[in-house]
mmCIF file as Biopython writes it, N, C-alpha, C and O atoms, coordinates in Angstrom:
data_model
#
loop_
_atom_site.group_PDB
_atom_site.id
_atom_site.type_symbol
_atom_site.label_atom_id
_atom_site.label_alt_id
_atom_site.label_comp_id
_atom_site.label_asym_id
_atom_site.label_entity_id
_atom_site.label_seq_id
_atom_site.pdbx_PDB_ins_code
_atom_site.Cartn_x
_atom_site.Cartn_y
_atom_site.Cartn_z
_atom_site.occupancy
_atom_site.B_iso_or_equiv
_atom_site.auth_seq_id
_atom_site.auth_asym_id
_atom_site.pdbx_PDB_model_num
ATOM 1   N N  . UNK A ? 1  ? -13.542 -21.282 -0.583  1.0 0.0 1  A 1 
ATOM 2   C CA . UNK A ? 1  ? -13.900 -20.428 -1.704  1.0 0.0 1  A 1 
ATOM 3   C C  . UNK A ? 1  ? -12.736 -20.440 -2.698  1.0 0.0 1  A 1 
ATOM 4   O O  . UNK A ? 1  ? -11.576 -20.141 -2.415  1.0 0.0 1  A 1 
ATOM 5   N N  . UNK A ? 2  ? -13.208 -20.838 -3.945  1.0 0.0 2  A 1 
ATOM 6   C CA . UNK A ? 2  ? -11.943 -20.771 -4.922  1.0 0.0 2  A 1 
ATOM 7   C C  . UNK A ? 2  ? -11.765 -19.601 -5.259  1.0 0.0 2  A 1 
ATOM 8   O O  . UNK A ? 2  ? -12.491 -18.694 -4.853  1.0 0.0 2  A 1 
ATOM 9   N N  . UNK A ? 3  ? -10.594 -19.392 -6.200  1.0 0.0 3  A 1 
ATOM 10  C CA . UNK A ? 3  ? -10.354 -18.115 -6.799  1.0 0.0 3  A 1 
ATOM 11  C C  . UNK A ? 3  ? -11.278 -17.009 -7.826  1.0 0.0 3  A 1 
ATOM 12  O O  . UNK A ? 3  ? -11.332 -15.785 -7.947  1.0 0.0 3  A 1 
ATOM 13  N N  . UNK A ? 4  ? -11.884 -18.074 -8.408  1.0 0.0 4  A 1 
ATOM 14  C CA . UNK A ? 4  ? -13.167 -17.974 -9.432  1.0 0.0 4  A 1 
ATOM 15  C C  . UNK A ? 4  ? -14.017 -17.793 -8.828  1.0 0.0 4  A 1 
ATOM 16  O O  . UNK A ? 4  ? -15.006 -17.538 -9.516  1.0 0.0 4  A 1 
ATOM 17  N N  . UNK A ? 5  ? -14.214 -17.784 -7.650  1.0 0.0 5  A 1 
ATOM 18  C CA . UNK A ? 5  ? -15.342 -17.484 -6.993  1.0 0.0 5  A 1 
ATOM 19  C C  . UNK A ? 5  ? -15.051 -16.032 -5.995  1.0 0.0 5  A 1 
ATOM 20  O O  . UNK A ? 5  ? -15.813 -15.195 -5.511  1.0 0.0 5  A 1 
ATOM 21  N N  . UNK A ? 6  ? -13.552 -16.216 -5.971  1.0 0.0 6  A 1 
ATOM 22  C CA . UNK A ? 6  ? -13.333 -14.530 -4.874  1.0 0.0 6  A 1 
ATOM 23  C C  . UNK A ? 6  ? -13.217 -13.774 -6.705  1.0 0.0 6  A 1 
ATOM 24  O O  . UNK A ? 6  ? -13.825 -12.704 -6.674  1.0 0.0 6  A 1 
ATOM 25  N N  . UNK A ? 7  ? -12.797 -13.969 -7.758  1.0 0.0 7  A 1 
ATOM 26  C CA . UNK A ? 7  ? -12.875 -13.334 -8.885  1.0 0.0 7  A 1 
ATOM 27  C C  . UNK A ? 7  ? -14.685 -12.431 -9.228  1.0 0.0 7  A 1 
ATOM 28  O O  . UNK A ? 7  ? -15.103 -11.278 -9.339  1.0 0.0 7  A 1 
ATOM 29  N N  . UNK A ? 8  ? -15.217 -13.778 -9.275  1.0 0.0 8  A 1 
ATOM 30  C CA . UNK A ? 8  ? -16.766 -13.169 -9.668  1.0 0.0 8  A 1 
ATOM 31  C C  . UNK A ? 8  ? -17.324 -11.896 -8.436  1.0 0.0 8  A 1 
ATOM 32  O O  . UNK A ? 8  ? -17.622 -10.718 -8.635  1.0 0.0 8  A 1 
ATOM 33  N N  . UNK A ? 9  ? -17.309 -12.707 -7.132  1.0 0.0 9  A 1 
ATOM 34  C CA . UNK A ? 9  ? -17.771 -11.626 -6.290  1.0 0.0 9  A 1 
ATOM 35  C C  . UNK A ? 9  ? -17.371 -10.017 -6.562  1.0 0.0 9  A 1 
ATOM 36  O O  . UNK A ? 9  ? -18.057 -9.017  -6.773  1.0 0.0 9  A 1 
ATOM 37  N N  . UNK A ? 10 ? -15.693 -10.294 -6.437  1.0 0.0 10 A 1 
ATOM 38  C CA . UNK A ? 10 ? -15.215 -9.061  -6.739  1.0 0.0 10 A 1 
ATOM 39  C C  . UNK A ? 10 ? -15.474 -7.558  -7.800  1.0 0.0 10 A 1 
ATOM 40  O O  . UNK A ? 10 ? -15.576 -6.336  -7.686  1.0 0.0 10 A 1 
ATOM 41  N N  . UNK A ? 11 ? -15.494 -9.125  -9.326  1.0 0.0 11 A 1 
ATOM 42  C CA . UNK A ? 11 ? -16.333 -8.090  -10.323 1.0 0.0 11 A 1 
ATOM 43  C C  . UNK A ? 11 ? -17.510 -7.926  -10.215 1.0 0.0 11 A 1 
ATOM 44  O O  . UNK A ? 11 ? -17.989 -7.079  -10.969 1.0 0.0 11 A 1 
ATOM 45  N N  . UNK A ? 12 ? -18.430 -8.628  -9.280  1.0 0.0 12 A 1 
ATOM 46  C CA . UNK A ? 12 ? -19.897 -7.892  -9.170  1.0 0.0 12 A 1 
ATOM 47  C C  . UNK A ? 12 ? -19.768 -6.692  -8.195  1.0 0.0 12 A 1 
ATOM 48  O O  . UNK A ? 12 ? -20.327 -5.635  -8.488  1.0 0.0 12 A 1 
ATOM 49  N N  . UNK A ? 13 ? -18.951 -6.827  -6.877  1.0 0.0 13 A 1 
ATOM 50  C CA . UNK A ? 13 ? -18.871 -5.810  -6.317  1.0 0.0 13 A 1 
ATOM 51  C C  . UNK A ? 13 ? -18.245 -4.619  -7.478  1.0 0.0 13 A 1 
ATOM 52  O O  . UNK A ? 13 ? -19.153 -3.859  -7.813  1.0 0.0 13 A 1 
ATOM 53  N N  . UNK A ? 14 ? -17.736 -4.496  -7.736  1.0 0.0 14 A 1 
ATOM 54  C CA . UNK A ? 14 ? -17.149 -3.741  -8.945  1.0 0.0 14 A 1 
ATOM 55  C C  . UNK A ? 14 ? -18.593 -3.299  -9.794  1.0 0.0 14 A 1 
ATOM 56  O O  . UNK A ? 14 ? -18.288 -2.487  -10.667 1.0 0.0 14 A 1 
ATOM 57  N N  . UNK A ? 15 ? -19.603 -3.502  -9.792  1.0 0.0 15 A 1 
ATOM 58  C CA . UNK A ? 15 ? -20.600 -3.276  -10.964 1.0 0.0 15 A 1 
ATOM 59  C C  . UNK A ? 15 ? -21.493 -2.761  -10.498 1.0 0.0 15 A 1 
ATOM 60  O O  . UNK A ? 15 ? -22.321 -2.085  -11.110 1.0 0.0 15 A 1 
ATOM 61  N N  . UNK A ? 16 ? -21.472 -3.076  -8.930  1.0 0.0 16 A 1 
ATOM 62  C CA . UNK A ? 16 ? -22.622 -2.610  -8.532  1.0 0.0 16 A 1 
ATOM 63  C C  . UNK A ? 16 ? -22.436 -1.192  -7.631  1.0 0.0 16 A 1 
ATOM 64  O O  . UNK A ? 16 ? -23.290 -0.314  -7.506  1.0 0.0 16 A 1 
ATOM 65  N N  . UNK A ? 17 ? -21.131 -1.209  -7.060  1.0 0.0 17 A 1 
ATOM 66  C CA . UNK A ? 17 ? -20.229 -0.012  -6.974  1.0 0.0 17 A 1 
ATOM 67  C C  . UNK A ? 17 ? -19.144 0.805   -7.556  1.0 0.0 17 A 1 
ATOM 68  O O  . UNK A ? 17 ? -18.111 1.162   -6.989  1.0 0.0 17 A 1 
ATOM 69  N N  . UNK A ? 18 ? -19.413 0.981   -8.421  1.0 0.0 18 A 1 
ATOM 70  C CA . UNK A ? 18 ? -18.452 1.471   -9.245  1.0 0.0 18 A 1 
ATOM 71  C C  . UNK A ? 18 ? -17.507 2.759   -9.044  1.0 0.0 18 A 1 
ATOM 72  O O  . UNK A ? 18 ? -16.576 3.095   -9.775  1.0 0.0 18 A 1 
ATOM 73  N N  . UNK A ? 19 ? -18.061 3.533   -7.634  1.0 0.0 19 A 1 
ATOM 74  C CA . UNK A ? 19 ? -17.284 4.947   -7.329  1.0 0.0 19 A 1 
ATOM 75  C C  . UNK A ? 19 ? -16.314 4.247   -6.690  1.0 0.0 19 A 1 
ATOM 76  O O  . UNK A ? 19 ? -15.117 4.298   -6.973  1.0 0.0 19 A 1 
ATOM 77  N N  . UNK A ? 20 ? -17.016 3.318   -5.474  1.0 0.0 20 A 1 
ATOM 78  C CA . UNK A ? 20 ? -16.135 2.762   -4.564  1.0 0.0 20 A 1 
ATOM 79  C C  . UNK A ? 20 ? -14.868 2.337   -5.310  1.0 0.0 20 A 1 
ATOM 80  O O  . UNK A ? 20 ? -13.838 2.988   -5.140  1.0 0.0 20 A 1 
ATOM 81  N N  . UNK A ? 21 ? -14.892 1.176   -6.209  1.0 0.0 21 A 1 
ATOM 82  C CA . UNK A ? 21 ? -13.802 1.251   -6.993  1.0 0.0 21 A 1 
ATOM 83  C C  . UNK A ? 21 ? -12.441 2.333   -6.947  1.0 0.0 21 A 1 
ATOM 84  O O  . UNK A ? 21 ? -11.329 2.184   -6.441  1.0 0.0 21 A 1 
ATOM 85  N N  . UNK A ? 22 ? -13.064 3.512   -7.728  1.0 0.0 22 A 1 
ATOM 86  C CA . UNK A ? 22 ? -12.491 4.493   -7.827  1.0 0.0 22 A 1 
ATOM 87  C C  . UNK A ? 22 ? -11.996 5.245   -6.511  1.0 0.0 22 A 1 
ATOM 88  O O  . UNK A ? 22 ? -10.800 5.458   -6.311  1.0 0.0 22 A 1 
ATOM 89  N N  . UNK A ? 23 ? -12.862 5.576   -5.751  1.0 0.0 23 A 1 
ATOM 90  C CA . UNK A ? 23 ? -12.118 5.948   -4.543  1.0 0.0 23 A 1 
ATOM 91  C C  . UNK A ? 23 ? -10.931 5.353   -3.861  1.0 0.0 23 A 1 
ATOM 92  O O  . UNK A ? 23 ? -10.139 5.752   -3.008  1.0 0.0 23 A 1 
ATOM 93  N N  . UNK A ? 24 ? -11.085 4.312   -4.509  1.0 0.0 24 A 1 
ATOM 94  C CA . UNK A ? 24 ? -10.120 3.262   -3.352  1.0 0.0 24 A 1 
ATOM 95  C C  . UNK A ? 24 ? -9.199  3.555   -3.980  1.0 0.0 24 A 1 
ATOM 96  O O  . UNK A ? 24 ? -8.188  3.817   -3.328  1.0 0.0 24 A 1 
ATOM 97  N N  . UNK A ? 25 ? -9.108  3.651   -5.537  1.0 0.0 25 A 1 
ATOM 98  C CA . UNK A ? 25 ? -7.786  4.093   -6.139  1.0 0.0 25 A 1 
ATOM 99  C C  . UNK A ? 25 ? -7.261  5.381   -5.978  1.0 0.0 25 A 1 
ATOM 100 O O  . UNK A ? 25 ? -6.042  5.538   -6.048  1.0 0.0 25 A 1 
ATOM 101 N N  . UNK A ? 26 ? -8.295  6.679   -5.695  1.0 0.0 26 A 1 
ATOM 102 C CA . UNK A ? 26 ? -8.011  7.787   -5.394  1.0 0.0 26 A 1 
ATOM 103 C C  . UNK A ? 26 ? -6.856  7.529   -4.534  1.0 0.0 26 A 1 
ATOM 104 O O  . UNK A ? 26 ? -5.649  7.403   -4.737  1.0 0.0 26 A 1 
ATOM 105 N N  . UNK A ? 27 ? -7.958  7.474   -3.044  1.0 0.0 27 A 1 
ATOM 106 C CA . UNK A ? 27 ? -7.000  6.944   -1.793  1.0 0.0 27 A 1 
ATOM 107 C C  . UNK A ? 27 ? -5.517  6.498   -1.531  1.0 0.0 27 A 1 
ATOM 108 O O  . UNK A ? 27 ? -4.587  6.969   -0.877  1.0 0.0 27 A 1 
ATOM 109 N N  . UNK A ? 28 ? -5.744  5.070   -2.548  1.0 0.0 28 A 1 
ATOM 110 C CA . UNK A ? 28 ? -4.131  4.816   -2.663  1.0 0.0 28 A 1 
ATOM 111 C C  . UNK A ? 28 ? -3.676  5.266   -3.497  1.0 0.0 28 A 1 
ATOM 112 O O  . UNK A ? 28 ? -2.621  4.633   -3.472  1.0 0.0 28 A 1 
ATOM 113 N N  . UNK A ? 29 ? -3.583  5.915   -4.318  1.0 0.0 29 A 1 
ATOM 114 C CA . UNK A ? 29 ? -2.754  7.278   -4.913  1.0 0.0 29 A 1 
ATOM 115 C C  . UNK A ? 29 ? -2.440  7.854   -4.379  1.0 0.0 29 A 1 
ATOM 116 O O  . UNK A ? 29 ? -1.210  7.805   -4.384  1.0 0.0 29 A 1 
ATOM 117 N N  . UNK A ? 30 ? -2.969  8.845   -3.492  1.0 0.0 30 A 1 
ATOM 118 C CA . UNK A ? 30 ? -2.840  10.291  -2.461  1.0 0.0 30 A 1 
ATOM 119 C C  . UNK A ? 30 ? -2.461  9.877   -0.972  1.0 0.0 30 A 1 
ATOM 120 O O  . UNK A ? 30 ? -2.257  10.777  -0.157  1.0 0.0 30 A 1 
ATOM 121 N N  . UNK A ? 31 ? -2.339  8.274   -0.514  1.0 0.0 31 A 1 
ATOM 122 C CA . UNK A ? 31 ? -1.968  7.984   0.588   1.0 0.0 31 A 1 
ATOM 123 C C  . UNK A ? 31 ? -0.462  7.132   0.160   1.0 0.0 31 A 1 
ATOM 124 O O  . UNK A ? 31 ? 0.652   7.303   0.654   1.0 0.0 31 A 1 
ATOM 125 N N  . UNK A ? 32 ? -0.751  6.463   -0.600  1.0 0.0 32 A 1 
ATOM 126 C CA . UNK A ? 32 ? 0.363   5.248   -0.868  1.0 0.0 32 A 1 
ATOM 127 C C  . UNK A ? 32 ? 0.096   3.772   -0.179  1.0 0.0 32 A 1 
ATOM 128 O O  . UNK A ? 32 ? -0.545  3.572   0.853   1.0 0.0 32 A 1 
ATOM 129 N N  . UNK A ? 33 ? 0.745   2.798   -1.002  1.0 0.0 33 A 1 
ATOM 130 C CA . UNK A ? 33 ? -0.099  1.225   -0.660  1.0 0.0 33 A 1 
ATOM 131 C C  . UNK A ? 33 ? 1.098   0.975   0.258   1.0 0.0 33 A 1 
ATOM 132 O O  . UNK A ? 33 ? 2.132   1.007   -0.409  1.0 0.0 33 A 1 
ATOM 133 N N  . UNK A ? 34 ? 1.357   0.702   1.752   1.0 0.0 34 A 1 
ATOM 134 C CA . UNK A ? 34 ? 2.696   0.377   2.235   1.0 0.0 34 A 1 
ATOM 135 C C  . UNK A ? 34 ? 2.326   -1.075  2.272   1.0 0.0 34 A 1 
ATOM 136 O O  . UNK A ? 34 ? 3.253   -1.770  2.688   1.0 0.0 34 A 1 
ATOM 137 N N  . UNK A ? 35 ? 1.204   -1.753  1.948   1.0 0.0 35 A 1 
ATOM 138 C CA . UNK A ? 35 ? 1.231   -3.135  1.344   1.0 0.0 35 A 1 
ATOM 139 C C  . UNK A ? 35 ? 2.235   -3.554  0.905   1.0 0.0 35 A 1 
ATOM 140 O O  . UNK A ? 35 ? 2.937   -4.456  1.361   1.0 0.0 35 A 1 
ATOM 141 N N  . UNK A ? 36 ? 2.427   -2.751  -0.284  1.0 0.0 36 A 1 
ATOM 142 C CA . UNK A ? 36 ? 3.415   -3.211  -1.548  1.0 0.0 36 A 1 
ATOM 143 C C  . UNK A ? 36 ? 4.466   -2.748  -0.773  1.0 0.0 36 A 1 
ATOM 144 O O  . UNK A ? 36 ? 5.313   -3.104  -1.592  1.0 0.0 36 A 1 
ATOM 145 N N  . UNK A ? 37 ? 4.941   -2.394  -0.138  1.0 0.0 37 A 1 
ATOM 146 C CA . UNK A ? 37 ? 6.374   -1.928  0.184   1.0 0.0 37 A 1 
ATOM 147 C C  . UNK A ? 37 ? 7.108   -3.509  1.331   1.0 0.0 37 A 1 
ATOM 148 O O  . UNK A ? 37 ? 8.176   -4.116  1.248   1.0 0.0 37 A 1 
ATOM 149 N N  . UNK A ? 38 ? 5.783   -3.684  2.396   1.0 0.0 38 A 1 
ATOM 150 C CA . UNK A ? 38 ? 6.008   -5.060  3.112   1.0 0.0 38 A 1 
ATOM 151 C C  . UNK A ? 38 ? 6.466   -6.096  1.882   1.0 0.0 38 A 1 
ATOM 152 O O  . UNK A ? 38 ? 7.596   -6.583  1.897   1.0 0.0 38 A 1 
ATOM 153 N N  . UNK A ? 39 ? 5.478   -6.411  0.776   1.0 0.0 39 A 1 
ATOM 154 C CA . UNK A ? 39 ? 5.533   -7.714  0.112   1.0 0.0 39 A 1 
ATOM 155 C C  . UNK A ? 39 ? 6.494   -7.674  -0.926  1.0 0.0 39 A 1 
ATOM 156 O O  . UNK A ? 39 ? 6.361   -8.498  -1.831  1.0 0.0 39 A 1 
ATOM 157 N N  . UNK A ? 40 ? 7.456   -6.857  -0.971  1.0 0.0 40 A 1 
ATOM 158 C CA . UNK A ? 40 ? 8.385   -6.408  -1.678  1.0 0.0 40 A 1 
ATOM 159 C C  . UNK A ? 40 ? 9.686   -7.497  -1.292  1.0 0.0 40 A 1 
ATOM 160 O O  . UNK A ? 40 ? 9.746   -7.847  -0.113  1.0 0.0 40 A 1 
ATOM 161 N N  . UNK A ? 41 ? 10.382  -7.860  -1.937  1.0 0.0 41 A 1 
ATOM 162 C CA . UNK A ? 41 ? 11.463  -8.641  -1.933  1.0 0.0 41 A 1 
ATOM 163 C C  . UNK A ? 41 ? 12.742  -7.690  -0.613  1.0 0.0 41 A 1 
ATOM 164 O O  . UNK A ? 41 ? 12.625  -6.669  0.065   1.0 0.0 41 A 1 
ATOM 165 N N  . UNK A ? 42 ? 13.814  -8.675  -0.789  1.0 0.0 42 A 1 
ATOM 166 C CA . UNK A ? 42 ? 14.645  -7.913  0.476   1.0 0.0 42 A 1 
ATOM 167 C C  . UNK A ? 42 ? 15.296  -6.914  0.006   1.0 0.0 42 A 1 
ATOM 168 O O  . UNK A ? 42 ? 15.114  -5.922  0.711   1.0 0.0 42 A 1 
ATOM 169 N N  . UNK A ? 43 ? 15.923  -6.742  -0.804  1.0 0.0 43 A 1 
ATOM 170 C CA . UNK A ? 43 ? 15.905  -5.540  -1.885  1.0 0.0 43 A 1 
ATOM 171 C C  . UNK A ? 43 ? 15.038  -4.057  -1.026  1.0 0.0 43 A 1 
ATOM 172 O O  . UNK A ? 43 ? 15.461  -3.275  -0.175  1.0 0.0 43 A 1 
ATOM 173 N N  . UNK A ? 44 ? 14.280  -4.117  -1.419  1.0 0.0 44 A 1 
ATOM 174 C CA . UNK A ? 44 ? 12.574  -3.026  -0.765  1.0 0.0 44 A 1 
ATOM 175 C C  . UNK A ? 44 ? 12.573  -2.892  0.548   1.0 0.0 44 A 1 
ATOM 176 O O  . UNK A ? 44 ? 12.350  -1.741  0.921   1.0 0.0 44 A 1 
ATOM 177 N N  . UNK A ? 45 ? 12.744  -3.668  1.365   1.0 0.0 45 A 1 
ATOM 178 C CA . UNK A ? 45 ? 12.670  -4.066  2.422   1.0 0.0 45 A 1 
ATOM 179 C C  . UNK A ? 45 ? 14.534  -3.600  3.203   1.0 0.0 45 A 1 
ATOM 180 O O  . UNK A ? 45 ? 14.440  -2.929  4.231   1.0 0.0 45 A 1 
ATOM 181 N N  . UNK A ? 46 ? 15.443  -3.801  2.927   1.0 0.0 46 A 1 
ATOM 182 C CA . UNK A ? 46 ? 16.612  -3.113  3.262   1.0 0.0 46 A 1 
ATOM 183 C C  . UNK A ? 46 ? 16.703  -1.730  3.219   1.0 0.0 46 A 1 
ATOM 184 O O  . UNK A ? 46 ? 17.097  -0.955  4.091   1.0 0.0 46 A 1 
ATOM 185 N N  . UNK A ? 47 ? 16.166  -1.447  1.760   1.0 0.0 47 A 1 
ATOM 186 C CA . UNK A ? 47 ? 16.171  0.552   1.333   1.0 0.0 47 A 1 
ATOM 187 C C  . UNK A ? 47 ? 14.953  0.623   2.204   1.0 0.0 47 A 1 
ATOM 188 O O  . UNK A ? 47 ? 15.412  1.193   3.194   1.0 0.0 47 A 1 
ATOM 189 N N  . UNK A ? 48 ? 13.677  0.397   2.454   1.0 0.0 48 A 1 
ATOM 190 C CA . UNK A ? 48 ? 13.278  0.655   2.884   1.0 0.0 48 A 1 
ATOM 191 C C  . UNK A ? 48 ? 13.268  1.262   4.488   1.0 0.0 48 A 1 
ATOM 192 O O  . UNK A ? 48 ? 12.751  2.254   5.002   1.0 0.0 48 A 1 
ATOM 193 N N  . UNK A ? 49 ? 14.119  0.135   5.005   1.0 0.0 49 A 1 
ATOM 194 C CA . UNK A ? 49 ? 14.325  0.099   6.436   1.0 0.0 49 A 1 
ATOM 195 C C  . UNK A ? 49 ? 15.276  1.625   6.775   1.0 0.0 49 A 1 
ATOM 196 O O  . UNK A ? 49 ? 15.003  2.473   7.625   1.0 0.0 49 A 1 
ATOM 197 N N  . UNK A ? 50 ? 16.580  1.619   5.691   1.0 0.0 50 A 1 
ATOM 198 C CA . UNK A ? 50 ? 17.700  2.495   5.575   1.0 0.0 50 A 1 
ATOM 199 C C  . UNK A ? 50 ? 17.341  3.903   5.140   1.0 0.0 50 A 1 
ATOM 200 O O  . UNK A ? 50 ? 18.353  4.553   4.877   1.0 0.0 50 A 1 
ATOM 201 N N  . UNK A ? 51 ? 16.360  4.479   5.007   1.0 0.0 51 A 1 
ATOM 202 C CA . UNK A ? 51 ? 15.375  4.888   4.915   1.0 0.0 51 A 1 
ATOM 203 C C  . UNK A ? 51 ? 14.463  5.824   6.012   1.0 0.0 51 A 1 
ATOM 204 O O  . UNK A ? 51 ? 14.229  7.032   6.015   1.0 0.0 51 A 1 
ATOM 205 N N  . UNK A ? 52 ? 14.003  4.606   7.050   1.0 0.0 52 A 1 
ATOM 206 C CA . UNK A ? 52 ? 13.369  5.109   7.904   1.0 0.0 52 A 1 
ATOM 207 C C  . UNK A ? 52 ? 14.474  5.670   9.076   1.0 0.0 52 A 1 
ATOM 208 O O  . UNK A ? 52 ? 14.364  6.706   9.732   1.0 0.0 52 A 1 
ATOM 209 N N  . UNK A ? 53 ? 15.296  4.917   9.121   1.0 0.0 53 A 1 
ATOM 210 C CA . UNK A ? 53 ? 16.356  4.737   9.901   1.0 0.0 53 A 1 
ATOM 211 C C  . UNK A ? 53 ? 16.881  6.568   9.917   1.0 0.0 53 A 1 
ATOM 212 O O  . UNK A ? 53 ? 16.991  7.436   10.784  1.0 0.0 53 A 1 
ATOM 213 N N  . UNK A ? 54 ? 17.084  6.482   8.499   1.0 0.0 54 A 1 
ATOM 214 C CA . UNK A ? 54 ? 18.043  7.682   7.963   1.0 0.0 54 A 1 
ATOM 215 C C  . UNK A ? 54 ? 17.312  8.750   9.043   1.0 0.0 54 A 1 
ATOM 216 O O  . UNK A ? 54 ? 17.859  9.410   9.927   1.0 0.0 54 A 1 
ATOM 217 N N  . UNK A ? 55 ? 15.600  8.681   8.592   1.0 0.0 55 A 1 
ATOM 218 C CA . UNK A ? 55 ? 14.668  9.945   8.631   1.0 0.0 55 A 1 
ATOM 219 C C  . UNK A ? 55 ? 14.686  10.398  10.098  1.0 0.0 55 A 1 
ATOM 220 O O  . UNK A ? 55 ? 14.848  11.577  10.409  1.0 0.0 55 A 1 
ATOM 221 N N  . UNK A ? 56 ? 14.441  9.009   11.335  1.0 0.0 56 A 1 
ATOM 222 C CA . UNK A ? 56 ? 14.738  9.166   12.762  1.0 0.0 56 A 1 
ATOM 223 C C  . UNK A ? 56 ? 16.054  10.149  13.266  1.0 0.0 56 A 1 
ATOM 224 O O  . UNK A ? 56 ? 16.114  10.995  14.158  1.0 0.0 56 A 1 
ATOM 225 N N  . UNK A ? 57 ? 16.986  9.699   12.379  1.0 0.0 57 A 1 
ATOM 226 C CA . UNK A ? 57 ? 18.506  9.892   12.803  1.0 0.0 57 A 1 
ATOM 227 C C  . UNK A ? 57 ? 18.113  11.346  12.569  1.0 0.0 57 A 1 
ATOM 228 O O  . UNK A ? 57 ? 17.957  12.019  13.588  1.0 0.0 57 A 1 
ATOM 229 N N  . UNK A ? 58 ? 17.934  11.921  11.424  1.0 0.0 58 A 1 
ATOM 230 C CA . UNK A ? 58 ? 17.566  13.766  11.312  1.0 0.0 58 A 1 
ATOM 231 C C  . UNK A ? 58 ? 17.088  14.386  11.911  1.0 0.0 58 A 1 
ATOM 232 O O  . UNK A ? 58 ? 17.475  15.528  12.159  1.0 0.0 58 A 1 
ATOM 233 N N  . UNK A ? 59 ? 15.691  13.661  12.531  1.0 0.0 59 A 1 
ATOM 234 C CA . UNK A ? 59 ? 14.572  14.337  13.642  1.0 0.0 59 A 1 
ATOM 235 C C  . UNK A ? 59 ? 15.378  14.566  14.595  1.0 0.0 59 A 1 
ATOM 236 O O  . UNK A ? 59 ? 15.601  15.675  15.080  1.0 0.0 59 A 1 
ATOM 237 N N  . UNK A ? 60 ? 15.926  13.403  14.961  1.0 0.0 60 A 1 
ATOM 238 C CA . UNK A ? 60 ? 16.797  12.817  16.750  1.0 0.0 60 A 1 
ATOM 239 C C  . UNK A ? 60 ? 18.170  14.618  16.374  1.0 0.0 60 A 1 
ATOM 240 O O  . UNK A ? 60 ? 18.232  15.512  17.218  1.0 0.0 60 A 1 
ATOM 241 N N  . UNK A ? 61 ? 18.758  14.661  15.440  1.0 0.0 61 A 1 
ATOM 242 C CA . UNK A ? 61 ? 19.757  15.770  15.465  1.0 0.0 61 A 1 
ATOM 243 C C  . UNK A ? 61 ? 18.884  16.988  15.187  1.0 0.0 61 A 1 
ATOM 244 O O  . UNK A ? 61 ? 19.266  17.945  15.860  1.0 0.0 61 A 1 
ATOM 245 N N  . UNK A ? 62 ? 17.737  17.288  14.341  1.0 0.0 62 A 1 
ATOM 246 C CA . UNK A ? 62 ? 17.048  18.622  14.621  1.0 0.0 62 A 1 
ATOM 247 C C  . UNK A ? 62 ? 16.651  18.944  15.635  1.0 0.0 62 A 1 
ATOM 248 O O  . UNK A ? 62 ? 16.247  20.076  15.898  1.0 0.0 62 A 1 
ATOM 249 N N  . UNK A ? 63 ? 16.690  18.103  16.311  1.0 0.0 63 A 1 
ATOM 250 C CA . UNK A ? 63 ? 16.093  18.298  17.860  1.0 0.0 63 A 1 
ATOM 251 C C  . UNK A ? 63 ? 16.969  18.394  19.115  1.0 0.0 63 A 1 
ATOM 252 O O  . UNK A ? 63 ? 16.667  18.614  20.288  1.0 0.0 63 A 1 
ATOM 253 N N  . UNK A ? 64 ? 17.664  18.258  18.761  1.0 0.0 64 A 1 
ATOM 254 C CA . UNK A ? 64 ? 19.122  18.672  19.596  1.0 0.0 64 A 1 
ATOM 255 C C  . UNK A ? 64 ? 19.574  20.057  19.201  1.0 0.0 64 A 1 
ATOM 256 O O  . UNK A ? 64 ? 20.597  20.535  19.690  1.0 0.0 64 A 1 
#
């Protein structure tokens, strides 16, 4: 399947559902895409990590 062809499907799905659309954007608004955070350069991916890291380390001492 070429691109022009995952393109068209897409905008017909798009036409013929048009909330769906929208929900999906709701969704990832009010949830967040951690898509984009994986496909993010190493940059994203370091803060990111330093980050989670940080958040464990706080739990692990509130809990002590």
């Amino acid at each position: 399947m070429t691109k022009e062809d995952q393109d068209r499907r897409q905008i017909e799905g798009h036409k013929k559902h048009p909330m769906s659309n929208f929900s999906d954007s709701v969704n990832r608004s009010m949830v967040g895409d951690l898509g984009a955070l994986a496909k993010g350069g190493c940059l994203t991916k370091i803060i990111t990590l330093v980050i989670i890291v940080c958040g464990i380390l706080m739990l692990s001492q509130c809990t002590n």
